[in-house]
PyMOL Python script that loads the backbone (N, CA, C, O; Angstrom):
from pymol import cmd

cmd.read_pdbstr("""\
ATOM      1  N   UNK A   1     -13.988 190.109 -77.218  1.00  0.00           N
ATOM      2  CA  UNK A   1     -12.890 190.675 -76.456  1.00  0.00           C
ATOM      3  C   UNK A   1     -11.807 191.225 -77.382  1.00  0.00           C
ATOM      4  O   UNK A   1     -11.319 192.346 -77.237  1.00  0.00           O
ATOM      5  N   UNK A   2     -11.398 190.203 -78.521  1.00  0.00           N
ATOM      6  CA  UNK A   2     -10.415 191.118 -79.609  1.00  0.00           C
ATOM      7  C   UNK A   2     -10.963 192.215 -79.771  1.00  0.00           C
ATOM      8  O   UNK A   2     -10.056 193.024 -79.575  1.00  0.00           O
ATOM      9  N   UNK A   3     -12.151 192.932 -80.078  1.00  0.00           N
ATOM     10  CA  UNK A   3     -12.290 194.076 -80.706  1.00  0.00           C
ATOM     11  C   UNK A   3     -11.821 194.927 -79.774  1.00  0.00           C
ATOM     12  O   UNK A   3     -11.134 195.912 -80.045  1.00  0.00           O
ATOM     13  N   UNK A   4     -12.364 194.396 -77.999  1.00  0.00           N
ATOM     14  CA  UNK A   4     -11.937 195.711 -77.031  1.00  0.00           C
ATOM     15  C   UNK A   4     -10.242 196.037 -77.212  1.00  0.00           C
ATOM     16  O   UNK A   4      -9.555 197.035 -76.993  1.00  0.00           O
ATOM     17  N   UNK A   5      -9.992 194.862 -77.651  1.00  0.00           N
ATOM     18  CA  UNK A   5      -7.680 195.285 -77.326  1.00  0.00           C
ATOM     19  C   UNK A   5      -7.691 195.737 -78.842  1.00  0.00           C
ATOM     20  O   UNK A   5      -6.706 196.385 -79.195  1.00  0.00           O
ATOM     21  N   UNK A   6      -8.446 195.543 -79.573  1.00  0.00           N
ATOM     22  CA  UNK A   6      -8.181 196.478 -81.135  1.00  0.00           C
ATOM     23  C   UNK A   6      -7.764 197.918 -80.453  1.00  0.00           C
ATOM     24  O   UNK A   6      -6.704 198.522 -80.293  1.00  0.00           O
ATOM     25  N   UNK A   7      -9.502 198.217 -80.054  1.00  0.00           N
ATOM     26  CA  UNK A   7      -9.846 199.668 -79.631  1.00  0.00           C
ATOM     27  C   UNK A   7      -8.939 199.952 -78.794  1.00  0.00           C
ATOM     28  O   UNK A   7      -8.468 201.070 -79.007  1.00  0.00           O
ATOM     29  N   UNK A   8      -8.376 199.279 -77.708  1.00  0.00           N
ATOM     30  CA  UNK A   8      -7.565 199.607 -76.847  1.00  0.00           C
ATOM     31  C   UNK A   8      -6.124 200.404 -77.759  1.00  0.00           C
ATOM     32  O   UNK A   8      -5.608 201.520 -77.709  1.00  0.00           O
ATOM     33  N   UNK A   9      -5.868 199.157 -78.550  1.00  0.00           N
ATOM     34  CA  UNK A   9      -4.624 199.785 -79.374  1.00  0.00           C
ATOM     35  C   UNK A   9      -4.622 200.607 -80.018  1.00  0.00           C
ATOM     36  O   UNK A   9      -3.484 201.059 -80.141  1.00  0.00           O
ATOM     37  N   UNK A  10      -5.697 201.365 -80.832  1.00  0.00           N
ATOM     38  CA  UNK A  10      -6.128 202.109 -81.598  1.00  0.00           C
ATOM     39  C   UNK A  10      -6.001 203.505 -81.274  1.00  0.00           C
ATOM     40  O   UNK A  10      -5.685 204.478 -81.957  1.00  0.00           O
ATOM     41  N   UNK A  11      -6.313 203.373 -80.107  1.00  0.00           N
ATOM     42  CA  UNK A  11      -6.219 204.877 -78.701  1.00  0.00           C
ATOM     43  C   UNK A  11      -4.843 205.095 -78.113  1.00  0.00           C
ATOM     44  O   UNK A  11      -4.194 206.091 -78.434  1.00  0.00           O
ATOM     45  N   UNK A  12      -4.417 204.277 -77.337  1.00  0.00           N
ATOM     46  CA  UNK A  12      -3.341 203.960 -76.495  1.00  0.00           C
ATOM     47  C   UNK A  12      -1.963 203.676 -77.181  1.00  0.00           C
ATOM     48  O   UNK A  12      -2.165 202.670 -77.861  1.00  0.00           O
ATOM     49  N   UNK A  13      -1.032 203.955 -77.292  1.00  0.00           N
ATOM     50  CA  UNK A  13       0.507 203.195 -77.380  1.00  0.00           C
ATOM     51  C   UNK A  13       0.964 202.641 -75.716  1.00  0.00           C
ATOM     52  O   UNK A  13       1.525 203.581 -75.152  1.00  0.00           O
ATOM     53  N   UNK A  14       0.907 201.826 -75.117  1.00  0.00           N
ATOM     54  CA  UNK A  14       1.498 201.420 -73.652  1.00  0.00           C
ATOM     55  C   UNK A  14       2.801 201.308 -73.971  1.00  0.00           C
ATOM     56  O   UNK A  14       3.370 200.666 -74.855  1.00  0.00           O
ATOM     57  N   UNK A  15       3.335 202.287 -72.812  1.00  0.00           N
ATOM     58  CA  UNK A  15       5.148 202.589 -73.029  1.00  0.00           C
ATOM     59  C   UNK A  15       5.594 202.099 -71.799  1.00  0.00           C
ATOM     60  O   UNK A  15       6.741 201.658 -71.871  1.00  0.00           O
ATOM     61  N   UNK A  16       4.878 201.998 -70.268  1.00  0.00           N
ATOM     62  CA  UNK A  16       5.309 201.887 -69.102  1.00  0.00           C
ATOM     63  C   UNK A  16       5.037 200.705 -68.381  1.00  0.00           C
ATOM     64  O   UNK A  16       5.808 200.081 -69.110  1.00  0.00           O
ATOM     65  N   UNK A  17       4.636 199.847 -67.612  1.00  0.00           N
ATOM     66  CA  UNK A  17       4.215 199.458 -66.853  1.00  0.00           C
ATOM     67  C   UNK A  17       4.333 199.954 -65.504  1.00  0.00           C
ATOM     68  O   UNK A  17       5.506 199.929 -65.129  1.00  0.00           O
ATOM     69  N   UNK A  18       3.356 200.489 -64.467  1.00  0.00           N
ATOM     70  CA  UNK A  18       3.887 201.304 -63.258  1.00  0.00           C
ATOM     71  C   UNK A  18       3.427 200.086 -62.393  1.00  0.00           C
ATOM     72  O   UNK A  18       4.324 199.754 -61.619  1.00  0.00           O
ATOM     73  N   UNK A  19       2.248 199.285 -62.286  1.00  0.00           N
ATOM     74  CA  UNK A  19       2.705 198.465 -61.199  1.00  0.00           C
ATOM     75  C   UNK A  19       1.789 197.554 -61.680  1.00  0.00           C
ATOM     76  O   UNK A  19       1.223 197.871 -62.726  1.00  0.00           O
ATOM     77  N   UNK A  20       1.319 195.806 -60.839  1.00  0.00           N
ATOM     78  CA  UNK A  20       0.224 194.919 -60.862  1.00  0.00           C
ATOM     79  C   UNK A  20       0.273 194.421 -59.507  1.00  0.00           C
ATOM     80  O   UNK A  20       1.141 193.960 -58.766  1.00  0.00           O
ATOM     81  N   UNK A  21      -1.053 194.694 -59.438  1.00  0.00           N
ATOM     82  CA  UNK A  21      -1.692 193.648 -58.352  1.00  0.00           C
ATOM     83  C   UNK A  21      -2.384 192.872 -58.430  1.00  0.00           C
ATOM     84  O   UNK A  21      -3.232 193.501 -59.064  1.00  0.00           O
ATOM     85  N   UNK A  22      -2.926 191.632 -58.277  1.00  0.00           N
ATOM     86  CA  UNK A  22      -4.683 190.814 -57.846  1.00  0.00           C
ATOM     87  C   UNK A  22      -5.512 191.678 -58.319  1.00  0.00           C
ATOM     88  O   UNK A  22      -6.015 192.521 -57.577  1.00  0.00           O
ATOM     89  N   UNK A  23      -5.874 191.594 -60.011  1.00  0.00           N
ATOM     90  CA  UNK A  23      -6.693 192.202 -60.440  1.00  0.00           C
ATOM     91  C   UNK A  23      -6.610 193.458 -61.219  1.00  0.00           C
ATOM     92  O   UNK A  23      -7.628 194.128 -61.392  1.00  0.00           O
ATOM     93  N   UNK A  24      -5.454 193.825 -61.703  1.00  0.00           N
ATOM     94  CA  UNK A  24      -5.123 195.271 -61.981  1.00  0.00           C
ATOM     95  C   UNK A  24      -3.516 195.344 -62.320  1.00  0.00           C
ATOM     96  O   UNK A  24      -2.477 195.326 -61.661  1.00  0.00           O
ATOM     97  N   UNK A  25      -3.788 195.412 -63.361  1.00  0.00           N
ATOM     98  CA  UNK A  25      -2.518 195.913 -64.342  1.00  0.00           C
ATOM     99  C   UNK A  25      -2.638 197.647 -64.505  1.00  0.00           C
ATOM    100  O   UNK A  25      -3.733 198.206 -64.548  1.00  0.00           O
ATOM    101  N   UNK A  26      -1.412 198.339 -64.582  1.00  0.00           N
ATOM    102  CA  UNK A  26      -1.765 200.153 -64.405  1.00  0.00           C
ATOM    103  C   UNK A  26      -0.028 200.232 -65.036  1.00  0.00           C
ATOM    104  O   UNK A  26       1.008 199.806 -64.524  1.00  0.00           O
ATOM    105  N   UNK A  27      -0.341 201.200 -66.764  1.00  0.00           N
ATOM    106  CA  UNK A  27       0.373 201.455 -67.466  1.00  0.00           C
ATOM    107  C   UNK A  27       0.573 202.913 -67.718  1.00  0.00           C
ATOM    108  O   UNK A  27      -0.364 203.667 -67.983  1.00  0.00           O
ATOM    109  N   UNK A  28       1.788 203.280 -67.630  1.00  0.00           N
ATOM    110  CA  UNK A  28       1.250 204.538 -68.676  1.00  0.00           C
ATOM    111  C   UNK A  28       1.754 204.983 -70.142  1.00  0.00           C
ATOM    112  O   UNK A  28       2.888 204.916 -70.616  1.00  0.00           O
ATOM    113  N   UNK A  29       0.346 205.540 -70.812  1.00  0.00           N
ATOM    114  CA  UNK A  29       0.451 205.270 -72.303  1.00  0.00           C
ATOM    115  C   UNK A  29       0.561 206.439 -72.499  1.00  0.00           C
ATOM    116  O   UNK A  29       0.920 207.279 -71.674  1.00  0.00           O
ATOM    117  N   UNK A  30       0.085 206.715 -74.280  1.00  0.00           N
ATOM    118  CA  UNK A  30       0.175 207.584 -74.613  1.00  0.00           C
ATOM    119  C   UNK A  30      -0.902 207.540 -75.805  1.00  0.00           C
ATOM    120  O   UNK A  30      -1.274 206.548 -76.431  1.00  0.00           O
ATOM    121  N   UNK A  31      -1.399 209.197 -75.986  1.00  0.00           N
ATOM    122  CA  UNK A  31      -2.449 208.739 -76.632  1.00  0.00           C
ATOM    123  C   UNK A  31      -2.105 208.550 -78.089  1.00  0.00           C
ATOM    124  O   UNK A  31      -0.944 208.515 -78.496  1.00  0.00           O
ATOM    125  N   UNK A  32      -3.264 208.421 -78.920  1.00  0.00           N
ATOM    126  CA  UNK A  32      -3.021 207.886 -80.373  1.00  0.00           C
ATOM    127  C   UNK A  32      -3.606 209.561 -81.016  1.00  0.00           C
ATOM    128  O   UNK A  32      -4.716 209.621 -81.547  1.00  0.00           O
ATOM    129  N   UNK A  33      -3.121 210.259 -80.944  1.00  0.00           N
ATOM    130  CA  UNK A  33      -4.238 211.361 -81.508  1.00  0.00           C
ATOM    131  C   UNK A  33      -3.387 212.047 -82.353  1.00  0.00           C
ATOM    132  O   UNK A  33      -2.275 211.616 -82.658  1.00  0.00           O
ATOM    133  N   UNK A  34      -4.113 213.696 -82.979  1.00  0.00           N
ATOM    134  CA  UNK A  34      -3.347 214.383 -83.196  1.00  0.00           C
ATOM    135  C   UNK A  34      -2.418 215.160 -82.487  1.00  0.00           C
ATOM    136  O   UNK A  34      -1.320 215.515 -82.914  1.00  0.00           O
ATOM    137  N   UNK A  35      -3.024 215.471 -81.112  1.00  0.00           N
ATOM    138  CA  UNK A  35      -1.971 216.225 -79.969  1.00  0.00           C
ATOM    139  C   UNK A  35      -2.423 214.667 -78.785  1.00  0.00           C
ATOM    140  O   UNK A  35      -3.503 214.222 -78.398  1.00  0.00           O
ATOM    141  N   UNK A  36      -0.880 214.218 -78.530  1.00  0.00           N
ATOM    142  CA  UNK A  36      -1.452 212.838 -77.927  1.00  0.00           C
ATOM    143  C   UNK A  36      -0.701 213.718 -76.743  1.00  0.00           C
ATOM    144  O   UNK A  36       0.110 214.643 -76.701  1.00  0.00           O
ATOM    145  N   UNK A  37      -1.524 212.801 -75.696  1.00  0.00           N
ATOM    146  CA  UNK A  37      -1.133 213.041 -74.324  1.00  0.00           C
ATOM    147  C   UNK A  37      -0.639 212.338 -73.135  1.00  0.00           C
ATOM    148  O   UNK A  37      -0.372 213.505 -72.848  1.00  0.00           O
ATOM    149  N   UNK A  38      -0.376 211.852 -72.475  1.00  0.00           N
ATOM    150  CA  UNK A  38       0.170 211.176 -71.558  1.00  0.00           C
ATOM    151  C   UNK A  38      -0.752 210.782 -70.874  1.00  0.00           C
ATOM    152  O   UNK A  38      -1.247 211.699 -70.219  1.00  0.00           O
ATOM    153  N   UNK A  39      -1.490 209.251 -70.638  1.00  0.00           N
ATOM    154  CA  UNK A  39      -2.446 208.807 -69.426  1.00  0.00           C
ATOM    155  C   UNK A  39      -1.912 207.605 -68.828  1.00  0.00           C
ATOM    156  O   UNK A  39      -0.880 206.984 -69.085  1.00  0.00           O
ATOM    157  N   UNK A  40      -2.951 207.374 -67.860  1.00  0.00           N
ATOM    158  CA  UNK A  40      -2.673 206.160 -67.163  1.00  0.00           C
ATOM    159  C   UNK A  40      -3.565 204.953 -67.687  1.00  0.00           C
ATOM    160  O   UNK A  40      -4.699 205.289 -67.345  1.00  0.00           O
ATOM    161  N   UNK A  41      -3.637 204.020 -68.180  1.00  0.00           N
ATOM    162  CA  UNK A  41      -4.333 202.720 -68.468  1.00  0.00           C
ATOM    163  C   UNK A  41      -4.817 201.723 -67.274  1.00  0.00           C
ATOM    164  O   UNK A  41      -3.812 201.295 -66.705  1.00  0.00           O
ATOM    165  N   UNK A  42      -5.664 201.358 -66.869  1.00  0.00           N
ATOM    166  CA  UNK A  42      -5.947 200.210 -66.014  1.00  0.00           C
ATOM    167  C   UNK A  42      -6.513 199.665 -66.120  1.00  0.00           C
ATOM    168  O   UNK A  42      -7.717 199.754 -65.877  1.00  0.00           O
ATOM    169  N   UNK A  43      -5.754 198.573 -66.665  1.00  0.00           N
ATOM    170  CA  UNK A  43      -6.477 196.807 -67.007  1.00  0.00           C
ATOM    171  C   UNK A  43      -6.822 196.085 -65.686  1.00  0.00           C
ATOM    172  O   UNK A  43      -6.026 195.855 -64.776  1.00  0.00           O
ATOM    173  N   UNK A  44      -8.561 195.657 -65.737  1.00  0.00           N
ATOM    174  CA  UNK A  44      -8.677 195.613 -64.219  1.00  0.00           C
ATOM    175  C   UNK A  44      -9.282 193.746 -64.773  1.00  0.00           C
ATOM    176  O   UNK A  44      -9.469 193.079 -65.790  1.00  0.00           O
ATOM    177  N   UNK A  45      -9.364 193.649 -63.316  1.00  0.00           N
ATOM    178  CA  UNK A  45      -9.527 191.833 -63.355  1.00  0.00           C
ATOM    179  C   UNK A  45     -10.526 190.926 -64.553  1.00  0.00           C
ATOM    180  O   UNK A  45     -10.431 189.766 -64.955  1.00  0.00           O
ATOM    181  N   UNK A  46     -11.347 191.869 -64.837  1.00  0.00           N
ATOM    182  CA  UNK A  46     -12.333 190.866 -65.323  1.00  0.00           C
ATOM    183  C   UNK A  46     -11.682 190.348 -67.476  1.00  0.00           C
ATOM    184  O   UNK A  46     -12.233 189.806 -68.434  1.00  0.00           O
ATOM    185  N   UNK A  47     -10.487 190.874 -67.241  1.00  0.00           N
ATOM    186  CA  UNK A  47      -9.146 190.630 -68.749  1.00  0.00           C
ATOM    187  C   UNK A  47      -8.397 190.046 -68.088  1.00  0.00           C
ATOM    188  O   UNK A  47      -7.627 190.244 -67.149  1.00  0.00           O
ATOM    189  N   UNK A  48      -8.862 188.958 -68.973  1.00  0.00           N
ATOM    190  CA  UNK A  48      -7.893 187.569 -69.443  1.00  0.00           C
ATOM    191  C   UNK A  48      -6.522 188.015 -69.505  1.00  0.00           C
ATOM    192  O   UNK A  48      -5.577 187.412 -68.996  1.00  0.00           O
ATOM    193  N   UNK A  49      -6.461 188.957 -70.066  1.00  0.00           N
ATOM    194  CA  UNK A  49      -5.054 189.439 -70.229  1.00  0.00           C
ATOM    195  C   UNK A  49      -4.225 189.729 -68.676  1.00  0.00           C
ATOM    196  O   UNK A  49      -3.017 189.499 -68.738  1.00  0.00           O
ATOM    197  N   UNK A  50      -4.496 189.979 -67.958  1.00  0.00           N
ATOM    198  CA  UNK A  50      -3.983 189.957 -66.645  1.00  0.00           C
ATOM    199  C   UNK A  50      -3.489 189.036 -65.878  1.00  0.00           C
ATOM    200  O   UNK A  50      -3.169 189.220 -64.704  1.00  0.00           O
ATOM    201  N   UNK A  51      -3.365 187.685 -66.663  1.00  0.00           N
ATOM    202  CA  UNK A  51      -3.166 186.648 -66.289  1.00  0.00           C
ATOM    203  C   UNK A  51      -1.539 186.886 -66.645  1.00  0.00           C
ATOM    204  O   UNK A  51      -0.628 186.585 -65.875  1.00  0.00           O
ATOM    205  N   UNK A  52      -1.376 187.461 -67.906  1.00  0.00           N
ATOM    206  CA  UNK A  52       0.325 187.885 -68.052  1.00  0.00           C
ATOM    207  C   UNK A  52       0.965 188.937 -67.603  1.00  0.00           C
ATOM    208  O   UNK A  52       0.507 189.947 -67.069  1.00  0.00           O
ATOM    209  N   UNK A  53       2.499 188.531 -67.948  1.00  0.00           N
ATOM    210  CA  UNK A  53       2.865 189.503 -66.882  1.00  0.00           C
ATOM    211  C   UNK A  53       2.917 190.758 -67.694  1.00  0.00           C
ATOM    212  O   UNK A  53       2.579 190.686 -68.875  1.00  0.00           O
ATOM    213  N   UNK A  54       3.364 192.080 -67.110  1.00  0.00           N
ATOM    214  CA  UNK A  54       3.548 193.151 -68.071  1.00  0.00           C
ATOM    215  C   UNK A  54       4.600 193.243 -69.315  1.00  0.00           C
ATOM    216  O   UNK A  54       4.605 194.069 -70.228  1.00  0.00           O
ATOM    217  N   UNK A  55       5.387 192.277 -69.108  1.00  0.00           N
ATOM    218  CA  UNK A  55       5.929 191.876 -70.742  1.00  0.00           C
ATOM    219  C   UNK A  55       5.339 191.483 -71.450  1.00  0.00           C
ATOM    220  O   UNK A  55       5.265 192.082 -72.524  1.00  0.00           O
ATOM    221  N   UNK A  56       4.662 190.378 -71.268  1.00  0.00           N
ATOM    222  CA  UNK A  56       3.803 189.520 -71.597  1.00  0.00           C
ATOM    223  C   UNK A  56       2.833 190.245 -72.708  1.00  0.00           C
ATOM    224  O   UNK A  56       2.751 190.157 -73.933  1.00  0.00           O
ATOM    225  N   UNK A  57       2.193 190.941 -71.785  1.00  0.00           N
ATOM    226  CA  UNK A  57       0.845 192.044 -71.371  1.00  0.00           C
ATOM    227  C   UNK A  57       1.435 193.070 -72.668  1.00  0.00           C
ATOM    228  O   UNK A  57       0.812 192.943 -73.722  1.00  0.00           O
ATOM    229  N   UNK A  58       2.181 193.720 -72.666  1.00  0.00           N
ATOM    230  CA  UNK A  58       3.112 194.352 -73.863  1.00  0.00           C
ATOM    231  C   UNK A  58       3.057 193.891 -75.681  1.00  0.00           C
ATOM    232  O   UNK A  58       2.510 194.324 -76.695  1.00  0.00           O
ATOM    233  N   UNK A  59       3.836 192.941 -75.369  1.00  0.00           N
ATOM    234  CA  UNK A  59       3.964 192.117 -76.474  1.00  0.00           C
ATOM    235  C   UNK A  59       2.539 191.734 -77.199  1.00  0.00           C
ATOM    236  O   UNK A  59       2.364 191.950 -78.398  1.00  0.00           O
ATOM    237  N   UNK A  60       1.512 191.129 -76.334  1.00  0.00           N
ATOM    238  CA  UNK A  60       0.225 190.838 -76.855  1.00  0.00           C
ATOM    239  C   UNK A  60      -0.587 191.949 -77.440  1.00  0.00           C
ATOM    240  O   UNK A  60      -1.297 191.778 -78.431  1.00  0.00           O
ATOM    241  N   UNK A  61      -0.479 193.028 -76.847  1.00  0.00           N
ATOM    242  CA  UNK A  61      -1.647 194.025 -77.635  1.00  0.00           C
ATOM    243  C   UNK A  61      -0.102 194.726 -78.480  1.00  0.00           C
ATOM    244  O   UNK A  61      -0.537 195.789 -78.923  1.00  0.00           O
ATOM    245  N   UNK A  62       0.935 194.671 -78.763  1.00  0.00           N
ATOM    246  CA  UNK A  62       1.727 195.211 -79.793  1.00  0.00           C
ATOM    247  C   UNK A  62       0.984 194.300 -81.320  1.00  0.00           C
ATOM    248  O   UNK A  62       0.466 194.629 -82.387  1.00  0.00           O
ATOM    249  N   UNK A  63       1.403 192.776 -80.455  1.00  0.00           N
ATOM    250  CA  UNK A  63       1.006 191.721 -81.993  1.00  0.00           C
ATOM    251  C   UNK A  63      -0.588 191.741 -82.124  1.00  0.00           C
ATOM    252  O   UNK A  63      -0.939 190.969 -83.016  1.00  0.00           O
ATOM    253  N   UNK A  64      -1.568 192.337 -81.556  1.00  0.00           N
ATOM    254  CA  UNK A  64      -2.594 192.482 -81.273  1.00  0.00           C
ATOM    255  C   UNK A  64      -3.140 191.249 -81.416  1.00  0.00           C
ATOM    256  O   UNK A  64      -3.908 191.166 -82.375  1.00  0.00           O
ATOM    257  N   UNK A  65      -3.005 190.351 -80.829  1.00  0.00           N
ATOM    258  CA  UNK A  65      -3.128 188.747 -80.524  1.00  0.00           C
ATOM    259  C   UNK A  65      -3.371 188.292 -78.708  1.00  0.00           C
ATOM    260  O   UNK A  65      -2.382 187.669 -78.321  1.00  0.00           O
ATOM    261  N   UNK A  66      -4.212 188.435 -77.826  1.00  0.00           N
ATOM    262  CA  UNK A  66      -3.684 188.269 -76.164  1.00  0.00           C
ATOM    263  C   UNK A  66      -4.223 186.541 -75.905  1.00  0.00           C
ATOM    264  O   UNK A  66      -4.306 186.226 -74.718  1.00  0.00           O
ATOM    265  N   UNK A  67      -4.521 185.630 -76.765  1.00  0.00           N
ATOM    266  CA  UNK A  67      -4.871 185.073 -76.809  1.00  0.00           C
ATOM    267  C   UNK A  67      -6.157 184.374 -75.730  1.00  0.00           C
ATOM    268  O   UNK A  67      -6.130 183.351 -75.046  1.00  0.00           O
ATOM    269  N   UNK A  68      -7.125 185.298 -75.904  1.00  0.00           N
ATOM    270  CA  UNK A  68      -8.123 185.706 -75.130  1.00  0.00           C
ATOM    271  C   UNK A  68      -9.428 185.081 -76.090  1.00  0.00           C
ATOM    272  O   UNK A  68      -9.422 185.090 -77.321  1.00  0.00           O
ATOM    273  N   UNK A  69     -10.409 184.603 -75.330  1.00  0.00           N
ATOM    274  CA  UNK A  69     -11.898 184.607 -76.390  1.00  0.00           C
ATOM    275  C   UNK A  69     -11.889 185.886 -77.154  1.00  0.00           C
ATOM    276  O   UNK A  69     -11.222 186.919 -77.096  1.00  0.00           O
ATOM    277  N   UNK A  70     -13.290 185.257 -78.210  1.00  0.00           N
ATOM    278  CA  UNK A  70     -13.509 186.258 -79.180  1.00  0.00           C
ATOM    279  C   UNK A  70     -15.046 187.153 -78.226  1.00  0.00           C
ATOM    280  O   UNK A  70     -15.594 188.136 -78.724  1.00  0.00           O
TER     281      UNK A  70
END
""", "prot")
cmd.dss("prot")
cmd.show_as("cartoon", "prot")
cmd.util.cbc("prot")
cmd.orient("prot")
């Protein structure tokens, strides 16, 4: 699972949080590129990580740590 929030971070900067429900965290990022672009992210139930909140959720893939299995 670390490698997927590596990759996640690797692609993505998450700047927003737009909402959470039961199963679904929905951010919007930005990409990691040379011409980066503006998307939407959705962390859906089956991440551990959804258990925090979108601060939470923030902070963990910044320190790239979500304290999730390997």
């Amino acid at each position: 699972m670390r490698i997927k929030i590596r990759l996640l971070q690797e692609v993505y900067s998450l700047q927003q949080s737009l909402g959470q429900n039961a199963g679904r965290q929905t951010w919007l990022a930005q990409e990691r590129s040379q011409t980066p672009h503006p998307v939407i992210v959705k962390l859906l139930a089956f991440s551990a990580l959804l258990s925090l909140s979108p601060e939470q959720t923030l902070k963990a893939l910044h320190r790239g740590s979500c304290g999730i299995g390997t």
